[in-house]
CHARMM internal coordinates of N, CA and C (Angstrom, degrees):
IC EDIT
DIST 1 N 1 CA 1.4327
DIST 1 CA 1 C 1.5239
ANGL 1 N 1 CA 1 C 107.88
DIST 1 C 2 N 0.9379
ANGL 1 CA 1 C 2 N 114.14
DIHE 1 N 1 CA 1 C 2 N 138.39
DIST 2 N 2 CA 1.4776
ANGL 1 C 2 N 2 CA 130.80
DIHE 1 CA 1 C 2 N 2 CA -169.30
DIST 2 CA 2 C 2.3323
ANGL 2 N 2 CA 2 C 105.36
DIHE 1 C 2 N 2 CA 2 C -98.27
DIST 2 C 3 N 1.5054
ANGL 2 CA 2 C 3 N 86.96
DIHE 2 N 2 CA 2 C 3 N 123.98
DIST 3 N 3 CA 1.6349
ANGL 2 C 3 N 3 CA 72.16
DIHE 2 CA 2 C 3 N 3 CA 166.86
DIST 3 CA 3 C 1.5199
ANGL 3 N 3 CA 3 C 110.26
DIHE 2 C 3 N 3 CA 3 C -160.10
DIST 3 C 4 N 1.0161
ANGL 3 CA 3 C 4 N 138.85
DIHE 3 N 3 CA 3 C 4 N 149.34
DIST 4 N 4 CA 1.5813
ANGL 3 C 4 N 4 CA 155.64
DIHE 3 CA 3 C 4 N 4 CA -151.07
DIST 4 CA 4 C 1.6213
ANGL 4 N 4 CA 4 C 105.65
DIHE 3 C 4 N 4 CA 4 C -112.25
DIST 4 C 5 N 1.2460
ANGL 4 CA 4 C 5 N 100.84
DIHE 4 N 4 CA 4 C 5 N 120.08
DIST 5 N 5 CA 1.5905
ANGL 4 C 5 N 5 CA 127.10
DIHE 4 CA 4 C 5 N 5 CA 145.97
DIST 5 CA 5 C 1.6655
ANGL 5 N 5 CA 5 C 146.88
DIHE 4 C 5 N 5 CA 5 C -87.06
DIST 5 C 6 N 0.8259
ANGL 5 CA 5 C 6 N 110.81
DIHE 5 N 5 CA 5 C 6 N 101.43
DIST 6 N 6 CA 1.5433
ANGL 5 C 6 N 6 CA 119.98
DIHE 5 CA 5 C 6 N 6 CA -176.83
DIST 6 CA 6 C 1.3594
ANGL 6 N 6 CA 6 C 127.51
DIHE 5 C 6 N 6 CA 6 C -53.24
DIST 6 C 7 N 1.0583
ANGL 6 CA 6 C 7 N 137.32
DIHE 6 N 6 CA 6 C 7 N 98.21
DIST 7 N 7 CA 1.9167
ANGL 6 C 7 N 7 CA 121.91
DIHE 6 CA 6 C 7 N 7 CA 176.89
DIST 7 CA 7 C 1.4042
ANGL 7 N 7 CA 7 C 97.85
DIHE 6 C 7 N 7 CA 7 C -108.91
DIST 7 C 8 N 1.3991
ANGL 7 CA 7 C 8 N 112.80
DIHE 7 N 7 CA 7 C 8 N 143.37
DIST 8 N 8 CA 1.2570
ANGL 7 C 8 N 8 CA 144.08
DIHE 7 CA 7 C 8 N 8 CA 152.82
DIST 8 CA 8 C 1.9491
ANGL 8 N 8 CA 8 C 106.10
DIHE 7 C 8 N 8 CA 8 C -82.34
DIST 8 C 9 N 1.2489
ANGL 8 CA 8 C 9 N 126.96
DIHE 8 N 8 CA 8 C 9 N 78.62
DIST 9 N 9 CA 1.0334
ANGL 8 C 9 N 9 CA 115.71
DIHE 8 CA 8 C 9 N 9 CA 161.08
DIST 9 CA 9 C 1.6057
ANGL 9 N 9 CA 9 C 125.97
DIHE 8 C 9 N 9 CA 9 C -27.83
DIST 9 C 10 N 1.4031
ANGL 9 CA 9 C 10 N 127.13
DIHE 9 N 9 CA 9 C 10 N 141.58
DIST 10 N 10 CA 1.4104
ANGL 9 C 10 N 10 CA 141.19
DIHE 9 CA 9 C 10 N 10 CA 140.24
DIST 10 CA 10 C 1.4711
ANGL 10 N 10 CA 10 C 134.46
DIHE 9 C 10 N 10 CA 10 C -102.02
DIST 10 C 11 N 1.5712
ANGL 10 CA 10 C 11 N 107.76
DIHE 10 N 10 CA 10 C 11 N -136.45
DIST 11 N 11 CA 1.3365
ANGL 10 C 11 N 11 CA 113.25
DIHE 10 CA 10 C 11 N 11 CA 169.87
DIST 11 CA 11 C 1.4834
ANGL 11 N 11 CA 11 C 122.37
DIHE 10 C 11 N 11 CA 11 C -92.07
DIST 11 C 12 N 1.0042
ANGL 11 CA 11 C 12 N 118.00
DIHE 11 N 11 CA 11 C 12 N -19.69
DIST 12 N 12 CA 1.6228
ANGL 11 C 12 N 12 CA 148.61
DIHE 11 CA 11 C 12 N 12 CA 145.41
DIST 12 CA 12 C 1.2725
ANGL 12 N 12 CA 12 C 120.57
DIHE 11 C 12 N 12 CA 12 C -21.36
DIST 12 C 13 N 1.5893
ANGL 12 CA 12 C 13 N 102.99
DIHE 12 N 12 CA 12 C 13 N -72.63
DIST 13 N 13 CA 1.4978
ANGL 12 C 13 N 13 CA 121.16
DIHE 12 CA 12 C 13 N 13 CA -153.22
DIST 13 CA 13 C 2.0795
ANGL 13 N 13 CA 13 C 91.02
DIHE 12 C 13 N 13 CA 13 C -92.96
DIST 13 C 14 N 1.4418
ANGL 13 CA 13 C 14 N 115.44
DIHE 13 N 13 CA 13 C 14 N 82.89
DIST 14 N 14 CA 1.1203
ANGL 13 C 14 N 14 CA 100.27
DIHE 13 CA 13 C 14 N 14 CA 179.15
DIST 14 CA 14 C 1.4060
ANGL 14 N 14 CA 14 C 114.81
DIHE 13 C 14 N 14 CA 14 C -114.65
DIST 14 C 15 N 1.3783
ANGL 14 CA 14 C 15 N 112.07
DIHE 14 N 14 CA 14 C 15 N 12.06
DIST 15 N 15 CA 1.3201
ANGL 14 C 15 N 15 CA 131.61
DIHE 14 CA 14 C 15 N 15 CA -158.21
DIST 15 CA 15 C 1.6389
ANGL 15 N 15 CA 15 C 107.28
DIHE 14 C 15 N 15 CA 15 C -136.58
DIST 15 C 16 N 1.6764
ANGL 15 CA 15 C 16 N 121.94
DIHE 15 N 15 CA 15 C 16 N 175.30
DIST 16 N 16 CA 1.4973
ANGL 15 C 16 N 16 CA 122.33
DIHE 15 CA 15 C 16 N 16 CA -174.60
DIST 16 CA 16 C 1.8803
ANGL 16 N 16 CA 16 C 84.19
DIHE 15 C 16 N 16 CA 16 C -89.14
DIST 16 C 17 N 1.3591
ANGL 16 CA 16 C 17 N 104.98
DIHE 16 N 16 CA 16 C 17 N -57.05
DIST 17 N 17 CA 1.6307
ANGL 16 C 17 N 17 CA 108.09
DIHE 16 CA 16 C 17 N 17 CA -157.67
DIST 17 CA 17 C 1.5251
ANGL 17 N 17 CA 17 C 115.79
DIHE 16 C 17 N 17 CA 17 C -51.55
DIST 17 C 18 N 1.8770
ANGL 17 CA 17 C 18 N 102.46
DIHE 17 N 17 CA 17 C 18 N -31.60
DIST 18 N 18 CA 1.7885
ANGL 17 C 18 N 18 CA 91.66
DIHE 17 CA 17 C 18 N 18 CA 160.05
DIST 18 CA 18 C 1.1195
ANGL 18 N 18 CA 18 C 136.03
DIHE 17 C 18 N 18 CA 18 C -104.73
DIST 18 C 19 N 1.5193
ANGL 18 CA 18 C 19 N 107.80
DIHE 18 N 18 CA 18 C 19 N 25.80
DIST 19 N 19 CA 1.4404
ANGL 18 C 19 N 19 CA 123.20
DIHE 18 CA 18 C 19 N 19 CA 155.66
DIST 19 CA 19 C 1.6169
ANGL 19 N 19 CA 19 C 105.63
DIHE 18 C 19 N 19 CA 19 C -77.38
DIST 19 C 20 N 1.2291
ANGL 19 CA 19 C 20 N 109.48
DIHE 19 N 19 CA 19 C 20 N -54.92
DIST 20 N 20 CA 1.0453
ANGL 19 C 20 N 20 CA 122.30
DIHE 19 CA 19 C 20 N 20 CA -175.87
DIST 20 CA 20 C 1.8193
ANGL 20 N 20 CA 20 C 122.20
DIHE 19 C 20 N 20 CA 20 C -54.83
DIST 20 C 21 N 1.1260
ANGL 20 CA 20 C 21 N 108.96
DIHE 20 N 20 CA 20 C 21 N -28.49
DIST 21 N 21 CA 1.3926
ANGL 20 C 21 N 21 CA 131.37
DIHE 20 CA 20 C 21 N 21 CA 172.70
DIST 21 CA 21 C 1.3656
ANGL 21 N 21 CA 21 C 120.46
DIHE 20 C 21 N 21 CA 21 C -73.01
DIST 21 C 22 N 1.6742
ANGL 21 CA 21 C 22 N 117.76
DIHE 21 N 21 CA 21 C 22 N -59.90
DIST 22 N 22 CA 1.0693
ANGL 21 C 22 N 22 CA 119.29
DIHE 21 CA 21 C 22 N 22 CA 147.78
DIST 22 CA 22 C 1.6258
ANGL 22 N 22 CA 22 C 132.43
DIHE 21 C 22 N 22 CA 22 C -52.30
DIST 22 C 23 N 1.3041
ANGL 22 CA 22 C 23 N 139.05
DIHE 22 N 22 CA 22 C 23 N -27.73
DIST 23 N 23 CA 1.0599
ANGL 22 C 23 N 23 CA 140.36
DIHE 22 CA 22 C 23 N 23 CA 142.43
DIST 23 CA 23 C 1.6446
ANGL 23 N 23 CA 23 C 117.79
DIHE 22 C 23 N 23 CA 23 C -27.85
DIST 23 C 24 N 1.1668
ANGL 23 CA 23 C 24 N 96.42
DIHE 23 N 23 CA 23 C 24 N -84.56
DIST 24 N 24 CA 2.1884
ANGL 23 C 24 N 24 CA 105.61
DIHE 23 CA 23 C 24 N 24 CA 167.49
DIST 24 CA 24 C 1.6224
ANGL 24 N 24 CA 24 C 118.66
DIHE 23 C 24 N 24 CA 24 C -47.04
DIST 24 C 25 N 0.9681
ANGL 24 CA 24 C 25 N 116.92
DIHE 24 N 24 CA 24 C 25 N -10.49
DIST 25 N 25 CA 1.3425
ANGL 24 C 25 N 25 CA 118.28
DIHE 24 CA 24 C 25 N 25 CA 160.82
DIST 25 CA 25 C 1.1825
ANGL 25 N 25 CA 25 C 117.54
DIHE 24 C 25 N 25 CA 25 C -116.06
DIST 25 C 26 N 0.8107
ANGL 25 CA 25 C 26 N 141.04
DIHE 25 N 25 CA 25 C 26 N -45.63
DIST 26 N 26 CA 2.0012
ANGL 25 C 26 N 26 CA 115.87
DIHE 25 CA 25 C 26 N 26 CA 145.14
DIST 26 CA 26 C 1.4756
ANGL 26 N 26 CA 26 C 117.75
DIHE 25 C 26 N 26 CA 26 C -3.07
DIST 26 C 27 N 1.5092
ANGL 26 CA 26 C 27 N 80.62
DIHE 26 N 26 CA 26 C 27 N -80.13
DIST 27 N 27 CA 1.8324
ANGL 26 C 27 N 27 CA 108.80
DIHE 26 CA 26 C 27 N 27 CA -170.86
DIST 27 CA 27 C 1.5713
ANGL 27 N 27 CA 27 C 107.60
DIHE 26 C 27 N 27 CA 27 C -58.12
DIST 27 C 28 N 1.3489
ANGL 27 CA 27 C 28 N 114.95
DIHE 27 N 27 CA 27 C 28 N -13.73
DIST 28 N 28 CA 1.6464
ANGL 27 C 28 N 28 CA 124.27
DIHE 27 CA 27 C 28 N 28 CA 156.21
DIST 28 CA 28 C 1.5733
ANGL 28 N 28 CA 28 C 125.89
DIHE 27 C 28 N 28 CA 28 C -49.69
DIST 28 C 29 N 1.0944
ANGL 28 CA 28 C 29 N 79.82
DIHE 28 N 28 CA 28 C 29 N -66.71
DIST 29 N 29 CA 1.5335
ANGL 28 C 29 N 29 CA 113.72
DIHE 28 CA 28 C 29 N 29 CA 179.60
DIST 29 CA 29 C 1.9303
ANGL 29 N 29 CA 29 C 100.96
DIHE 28 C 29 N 29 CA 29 C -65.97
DIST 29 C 30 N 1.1837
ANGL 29 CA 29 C 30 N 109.72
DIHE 29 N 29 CA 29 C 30 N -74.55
DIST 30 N 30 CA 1.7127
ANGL 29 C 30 N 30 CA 97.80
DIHE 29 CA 29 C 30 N 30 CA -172.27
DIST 30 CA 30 C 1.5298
ANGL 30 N 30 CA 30 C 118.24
DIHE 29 C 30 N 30 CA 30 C -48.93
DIST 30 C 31 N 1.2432
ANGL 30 CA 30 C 31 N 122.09
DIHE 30 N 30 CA 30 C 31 N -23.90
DIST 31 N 31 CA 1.2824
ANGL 30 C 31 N 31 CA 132.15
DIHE 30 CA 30 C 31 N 31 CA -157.12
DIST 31 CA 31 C 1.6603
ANGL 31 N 31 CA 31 C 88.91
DIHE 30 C 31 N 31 CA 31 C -116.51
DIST 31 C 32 N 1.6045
ANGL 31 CA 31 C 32 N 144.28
DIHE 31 N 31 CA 31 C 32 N -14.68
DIST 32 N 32 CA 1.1110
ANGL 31 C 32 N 32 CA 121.93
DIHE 31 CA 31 C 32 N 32 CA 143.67
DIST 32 CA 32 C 1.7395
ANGL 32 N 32 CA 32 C 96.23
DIHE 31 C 32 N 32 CA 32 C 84.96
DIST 32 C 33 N 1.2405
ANGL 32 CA 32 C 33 N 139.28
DIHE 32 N 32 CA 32 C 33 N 35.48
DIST 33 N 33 CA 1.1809
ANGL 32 C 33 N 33 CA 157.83
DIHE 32 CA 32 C 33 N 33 CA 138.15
DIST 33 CA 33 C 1.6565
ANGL 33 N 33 CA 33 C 136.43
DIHE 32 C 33 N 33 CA 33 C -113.08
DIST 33 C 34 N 1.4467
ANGL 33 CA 33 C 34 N 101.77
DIHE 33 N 33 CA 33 C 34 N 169.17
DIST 34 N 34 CA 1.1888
ANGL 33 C 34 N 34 CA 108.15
DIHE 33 CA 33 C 34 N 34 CA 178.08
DIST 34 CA 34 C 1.6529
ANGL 34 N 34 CA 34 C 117.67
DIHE 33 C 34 N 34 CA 34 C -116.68
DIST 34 C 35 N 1.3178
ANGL 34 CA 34 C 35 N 128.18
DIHE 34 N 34 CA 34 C 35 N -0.32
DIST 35 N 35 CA 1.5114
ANGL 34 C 35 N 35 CA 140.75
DIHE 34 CA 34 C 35 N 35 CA 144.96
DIST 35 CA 35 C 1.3042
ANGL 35 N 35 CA 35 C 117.88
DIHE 34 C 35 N 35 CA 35 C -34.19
DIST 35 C 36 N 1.0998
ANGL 35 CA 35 C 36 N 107.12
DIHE 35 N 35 CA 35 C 36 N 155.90
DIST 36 N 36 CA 1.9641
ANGL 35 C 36 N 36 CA 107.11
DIHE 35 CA 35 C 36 N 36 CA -174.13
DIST 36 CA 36 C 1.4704
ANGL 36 N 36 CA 36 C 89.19
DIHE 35 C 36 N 36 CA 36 C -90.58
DIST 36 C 37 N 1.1342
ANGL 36 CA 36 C 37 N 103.68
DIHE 36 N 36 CA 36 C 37 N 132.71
DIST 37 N 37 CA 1.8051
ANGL 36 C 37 N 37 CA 112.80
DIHE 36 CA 36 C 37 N 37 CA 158.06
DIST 37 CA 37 C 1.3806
ANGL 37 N 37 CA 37 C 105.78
DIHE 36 C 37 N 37 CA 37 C -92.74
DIST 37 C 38 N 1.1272
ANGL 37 CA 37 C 38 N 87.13
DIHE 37 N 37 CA 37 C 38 N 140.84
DIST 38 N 38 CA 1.5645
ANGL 37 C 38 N 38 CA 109.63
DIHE 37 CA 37 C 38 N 38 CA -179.77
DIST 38 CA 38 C 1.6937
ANGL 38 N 38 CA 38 C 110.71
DIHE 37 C 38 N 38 CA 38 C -85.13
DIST 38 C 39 N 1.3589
ANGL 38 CA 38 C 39 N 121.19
DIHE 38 N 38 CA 38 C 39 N 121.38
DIST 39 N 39 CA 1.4841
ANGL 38 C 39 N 39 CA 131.61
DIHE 38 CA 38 C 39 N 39 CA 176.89
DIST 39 CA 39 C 1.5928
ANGL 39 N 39 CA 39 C 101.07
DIHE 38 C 39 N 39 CA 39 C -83.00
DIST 39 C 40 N 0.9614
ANGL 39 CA 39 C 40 N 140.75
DIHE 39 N 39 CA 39 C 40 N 115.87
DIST 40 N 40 CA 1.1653
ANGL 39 C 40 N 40 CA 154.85
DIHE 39 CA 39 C 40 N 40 CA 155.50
DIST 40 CA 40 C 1.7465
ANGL 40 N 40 CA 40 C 123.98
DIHE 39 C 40 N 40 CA 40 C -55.90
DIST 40 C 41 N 1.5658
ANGL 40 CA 40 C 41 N 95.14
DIHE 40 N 40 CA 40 C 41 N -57.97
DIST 41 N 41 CA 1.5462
ANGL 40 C 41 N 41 CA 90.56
DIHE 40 CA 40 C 41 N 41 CA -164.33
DIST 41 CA 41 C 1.8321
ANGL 41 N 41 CA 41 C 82.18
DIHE 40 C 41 N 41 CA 41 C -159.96
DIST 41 C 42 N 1.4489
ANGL 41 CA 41 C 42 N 131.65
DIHE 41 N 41 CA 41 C 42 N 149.28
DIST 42 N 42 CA 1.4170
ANGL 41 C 42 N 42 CA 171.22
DIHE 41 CA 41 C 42 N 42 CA 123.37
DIST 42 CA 42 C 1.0858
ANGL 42 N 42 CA 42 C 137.31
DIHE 41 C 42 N 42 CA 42 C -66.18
DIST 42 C 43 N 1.5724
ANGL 42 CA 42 C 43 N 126.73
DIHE 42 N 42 CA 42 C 43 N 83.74
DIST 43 N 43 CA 1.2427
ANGL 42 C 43 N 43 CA 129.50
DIHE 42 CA 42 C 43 N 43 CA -169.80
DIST 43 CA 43 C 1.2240
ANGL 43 N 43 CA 43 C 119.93
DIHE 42 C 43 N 43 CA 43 C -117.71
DIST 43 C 44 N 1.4041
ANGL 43 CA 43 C 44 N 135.77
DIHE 43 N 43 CA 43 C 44 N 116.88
DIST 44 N 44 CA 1.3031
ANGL 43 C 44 N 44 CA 139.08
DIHE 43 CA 43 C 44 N 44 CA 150.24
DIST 44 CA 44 C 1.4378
ANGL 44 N 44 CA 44 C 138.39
DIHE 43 C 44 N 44 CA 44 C -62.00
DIST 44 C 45 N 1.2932
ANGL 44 CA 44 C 45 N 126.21
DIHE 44 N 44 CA 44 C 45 N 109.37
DIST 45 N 45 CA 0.9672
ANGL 44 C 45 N 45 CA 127.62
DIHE 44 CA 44 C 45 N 45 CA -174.34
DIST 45 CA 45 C 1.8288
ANGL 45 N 45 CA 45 C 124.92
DIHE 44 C 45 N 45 CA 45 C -77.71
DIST 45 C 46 N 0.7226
ANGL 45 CA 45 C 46 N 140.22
DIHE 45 N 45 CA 45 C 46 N 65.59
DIST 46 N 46 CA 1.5753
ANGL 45 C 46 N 46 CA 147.98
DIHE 45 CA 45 C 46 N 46 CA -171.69
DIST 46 CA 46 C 2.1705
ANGL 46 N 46 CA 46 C 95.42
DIHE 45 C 46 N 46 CA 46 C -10.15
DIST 46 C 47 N 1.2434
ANGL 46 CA 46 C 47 N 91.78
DIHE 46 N 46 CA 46 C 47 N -66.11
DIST 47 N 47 CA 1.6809
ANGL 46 C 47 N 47 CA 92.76
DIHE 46 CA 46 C 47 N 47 CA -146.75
DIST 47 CA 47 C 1.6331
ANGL 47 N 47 CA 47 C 83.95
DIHE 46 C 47 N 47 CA 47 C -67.38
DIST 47 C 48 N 1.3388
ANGL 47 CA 47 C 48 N 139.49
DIHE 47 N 47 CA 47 C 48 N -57.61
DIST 48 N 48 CA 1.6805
ANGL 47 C 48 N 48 CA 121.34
DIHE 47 CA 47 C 48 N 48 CA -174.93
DIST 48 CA 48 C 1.3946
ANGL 48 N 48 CA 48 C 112.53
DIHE 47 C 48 N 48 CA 48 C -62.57
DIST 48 C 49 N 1.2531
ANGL 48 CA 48 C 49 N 102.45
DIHE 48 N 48 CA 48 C 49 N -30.00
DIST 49 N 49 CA 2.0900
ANGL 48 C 49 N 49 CA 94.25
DIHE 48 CA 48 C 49 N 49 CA -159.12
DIST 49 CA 49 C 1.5063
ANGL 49 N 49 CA 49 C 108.73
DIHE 48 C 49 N 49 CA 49 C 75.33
DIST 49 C 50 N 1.2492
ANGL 49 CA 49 C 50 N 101.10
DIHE 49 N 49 CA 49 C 50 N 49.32
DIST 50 N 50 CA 1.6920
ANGL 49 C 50 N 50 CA 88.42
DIHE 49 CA 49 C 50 N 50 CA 162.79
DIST 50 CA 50 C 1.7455
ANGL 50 N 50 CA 50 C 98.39
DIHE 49 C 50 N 50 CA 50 C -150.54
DIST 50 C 51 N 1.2651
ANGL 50 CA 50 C 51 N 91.60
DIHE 50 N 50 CA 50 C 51 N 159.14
DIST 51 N 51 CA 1.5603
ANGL 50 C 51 N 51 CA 105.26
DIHE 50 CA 50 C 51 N 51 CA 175.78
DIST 51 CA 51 C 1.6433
ANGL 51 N 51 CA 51 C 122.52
DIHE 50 C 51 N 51 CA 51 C -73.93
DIST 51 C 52 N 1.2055
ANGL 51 CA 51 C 52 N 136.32
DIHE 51 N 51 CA 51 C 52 N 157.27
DIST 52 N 52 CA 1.5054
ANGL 51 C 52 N 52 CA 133.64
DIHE 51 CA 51 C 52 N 52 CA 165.18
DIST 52 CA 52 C 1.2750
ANGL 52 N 52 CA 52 C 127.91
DIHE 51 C 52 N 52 CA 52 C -127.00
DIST 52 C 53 N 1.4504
ANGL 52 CA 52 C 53 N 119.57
DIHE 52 N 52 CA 52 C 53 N 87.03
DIST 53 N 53 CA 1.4461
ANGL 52 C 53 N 53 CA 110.18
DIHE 52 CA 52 C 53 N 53 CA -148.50
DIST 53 CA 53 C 1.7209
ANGL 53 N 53 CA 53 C 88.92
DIHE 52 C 53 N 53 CA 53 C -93.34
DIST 53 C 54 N 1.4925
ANGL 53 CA 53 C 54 N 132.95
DIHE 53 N 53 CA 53 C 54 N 155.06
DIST 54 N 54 CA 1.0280
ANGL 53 C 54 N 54 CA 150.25
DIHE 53 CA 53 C 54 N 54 CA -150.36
DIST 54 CA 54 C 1.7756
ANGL 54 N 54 CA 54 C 101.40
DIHE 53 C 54 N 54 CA 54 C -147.78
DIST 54 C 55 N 1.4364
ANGL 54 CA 54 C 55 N 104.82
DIHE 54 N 54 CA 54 C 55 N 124.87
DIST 55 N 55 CA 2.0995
ANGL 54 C 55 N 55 CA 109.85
DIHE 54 CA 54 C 55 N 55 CA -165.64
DIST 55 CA 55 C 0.8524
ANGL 55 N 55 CA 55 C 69.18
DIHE 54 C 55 N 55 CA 55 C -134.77
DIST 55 C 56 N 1.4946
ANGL 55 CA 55 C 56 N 88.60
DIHE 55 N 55 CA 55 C 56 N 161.62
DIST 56 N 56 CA 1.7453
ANGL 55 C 56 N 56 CA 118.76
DIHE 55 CA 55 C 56 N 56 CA 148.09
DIST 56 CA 56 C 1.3474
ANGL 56 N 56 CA 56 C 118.17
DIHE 55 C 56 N 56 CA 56 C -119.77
DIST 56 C 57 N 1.1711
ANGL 56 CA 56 C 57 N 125.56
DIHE 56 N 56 CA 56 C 57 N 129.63
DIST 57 N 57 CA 1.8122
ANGL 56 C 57 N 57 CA 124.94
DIHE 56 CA 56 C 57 N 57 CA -175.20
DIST 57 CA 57 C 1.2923
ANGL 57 N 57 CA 57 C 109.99
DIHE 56 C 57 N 57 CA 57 C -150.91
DIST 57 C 58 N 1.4593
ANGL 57 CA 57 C 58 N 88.12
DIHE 57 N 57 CA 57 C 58 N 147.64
DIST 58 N 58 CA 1.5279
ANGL 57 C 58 N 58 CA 99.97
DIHE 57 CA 57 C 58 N 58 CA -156.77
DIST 58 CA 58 C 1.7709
ANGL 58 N 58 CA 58 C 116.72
DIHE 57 C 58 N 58 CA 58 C -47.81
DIST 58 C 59 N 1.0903
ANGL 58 CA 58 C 59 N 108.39
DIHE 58 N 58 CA 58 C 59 N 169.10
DIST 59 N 59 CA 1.5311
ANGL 58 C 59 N 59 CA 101.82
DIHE 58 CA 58 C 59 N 59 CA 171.96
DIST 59 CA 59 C 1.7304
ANGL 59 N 59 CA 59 C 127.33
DIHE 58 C 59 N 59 CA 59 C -106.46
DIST 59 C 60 N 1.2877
ANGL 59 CA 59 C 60 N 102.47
DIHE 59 N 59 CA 59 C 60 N 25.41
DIST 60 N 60 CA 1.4419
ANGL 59 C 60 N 60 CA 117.89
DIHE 59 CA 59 C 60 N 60 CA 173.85
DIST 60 CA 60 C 1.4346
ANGL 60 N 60 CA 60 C 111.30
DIHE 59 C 60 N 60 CA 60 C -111.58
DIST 60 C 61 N 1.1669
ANGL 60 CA 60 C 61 N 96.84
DIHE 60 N 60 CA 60 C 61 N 26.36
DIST 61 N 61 CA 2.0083
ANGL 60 C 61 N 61 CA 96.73
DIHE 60 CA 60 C 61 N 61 CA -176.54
DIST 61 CA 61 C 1.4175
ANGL 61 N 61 CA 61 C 105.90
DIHE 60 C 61 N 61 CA 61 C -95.67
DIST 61 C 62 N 1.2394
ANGL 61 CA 61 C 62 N 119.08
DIHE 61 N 61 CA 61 C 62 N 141.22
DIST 62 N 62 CA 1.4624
ANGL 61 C 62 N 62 CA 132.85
DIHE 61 CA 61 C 62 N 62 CA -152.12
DIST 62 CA 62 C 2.0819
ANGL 62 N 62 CA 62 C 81.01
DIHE 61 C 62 N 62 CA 62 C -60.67
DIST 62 C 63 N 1.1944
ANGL 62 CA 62 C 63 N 125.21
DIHE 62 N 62 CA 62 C 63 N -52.86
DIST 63 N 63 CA 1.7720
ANGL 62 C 63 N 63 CA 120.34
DIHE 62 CA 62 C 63 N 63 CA -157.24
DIST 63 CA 63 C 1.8228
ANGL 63 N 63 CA 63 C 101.67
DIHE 62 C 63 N 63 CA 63 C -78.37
DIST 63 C 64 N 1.3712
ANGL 63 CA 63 C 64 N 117.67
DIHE 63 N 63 CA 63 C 64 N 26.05
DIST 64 N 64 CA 1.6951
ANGL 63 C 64 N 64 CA 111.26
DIHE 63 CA 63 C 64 N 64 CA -166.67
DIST 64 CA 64 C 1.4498
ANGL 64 N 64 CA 64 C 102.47
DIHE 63 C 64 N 64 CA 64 C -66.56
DIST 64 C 65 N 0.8176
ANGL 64 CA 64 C 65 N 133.57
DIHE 64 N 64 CA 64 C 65 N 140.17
DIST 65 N 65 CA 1.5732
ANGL 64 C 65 N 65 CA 129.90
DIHE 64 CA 64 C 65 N 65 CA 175.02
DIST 65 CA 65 C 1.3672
ANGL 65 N 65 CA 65 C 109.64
DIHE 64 C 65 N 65 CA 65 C 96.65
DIST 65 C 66 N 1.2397
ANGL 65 CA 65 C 66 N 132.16
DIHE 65 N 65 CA 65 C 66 N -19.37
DIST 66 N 66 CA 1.6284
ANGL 65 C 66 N 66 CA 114.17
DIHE 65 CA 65 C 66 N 66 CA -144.82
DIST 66 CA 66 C 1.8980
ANGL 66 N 66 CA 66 C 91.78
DIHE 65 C 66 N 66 CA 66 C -125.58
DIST 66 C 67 N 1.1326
ANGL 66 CA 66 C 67 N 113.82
DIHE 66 N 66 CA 66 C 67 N 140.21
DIST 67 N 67 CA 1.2512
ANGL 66 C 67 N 67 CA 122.04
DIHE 66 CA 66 C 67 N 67 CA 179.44
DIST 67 CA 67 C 1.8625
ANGL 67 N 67 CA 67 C 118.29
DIHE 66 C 67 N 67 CA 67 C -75.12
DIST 67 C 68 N 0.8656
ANGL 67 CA 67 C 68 N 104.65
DIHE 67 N 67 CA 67 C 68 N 114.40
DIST 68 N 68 CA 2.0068
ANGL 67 C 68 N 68 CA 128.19
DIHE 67 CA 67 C 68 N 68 CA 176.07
DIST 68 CA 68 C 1.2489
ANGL 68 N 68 CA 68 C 115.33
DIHE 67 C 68 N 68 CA 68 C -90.03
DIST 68 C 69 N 1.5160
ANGL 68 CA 68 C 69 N 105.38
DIHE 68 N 68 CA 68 C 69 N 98.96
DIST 69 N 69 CA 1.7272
ANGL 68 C 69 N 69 CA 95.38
DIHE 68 CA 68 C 69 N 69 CA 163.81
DIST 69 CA 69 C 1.6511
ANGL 69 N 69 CA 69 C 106.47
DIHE 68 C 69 N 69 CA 69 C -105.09
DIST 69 C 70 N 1.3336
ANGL 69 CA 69 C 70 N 115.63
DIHE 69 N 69 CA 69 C 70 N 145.66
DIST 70 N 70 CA 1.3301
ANGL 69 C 70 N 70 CA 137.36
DIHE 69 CA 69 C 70 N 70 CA -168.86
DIST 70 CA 70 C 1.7412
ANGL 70 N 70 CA 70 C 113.95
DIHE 69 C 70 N 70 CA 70 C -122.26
DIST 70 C 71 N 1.3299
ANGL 70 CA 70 C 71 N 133.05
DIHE 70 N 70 CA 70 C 71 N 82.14
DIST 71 N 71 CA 0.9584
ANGL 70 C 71 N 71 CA 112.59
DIHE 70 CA 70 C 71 N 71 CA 173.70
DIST 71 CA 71 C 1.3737
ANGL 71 N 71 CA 71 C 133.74
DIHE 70 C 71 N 71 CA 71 C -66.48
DIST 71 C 72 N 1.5386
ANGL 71 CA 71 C 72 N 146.81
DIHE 71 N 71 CA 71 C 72 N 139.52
DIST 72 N 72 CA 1.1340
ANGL 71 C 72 N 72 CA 162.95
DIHE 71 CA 71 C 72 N 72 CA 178.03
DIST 72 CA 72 C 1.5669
ANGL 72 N 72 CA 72 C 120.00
DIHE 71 C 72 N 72 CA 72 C -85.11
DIST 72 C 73 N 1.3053
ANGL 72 CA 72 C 73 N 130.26
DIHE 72 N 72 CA 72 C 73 N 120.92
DIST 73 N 73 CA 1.5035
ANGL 72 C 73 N 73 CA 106.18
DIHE 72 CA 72 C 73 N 73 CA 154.19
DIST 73 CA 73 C 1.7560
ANGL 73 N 73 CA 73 C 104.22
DIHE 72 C 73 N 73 CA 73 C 81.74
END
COOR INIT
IC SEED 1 N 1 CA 1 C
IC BUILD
């Protein structure tokens, strides 16, 4: 199952690899493991300014279906 993460860049995120970092720990946290999630795909959006990081995780995870918000920062 495929599912999308949101970043609000800062002063932090000045790079792909800690976009990318922060992404997998999100996706840690929503999905409630300690397995590497797999990042799929990284998208920047021009007109918001925010990133779209895109996982895939399994579909036997106790939260499959149900929407996770995670605040950051």
């Amino acid at each position: 199952m495929l599912k999308a993460v949101v970043i609000y860049p800062n002063d932090k995120t000045r790079d792909m690899g800690s976009v990318l970092q922060i992404a997998r720990s999100v996706a840690k946290k929503i999905e409630r493991t300690d397995m590497n999630i797999p990042v799929l795909s990284i998208i920047f959006d021009a007109v918001t300014g925010v990133y779209v990081a895109i996982y895939e995780c399994s579909s036997n995870s106790p939260d499959a279906g149900e929407g996770t918000k995670v605040k950051i920062g």
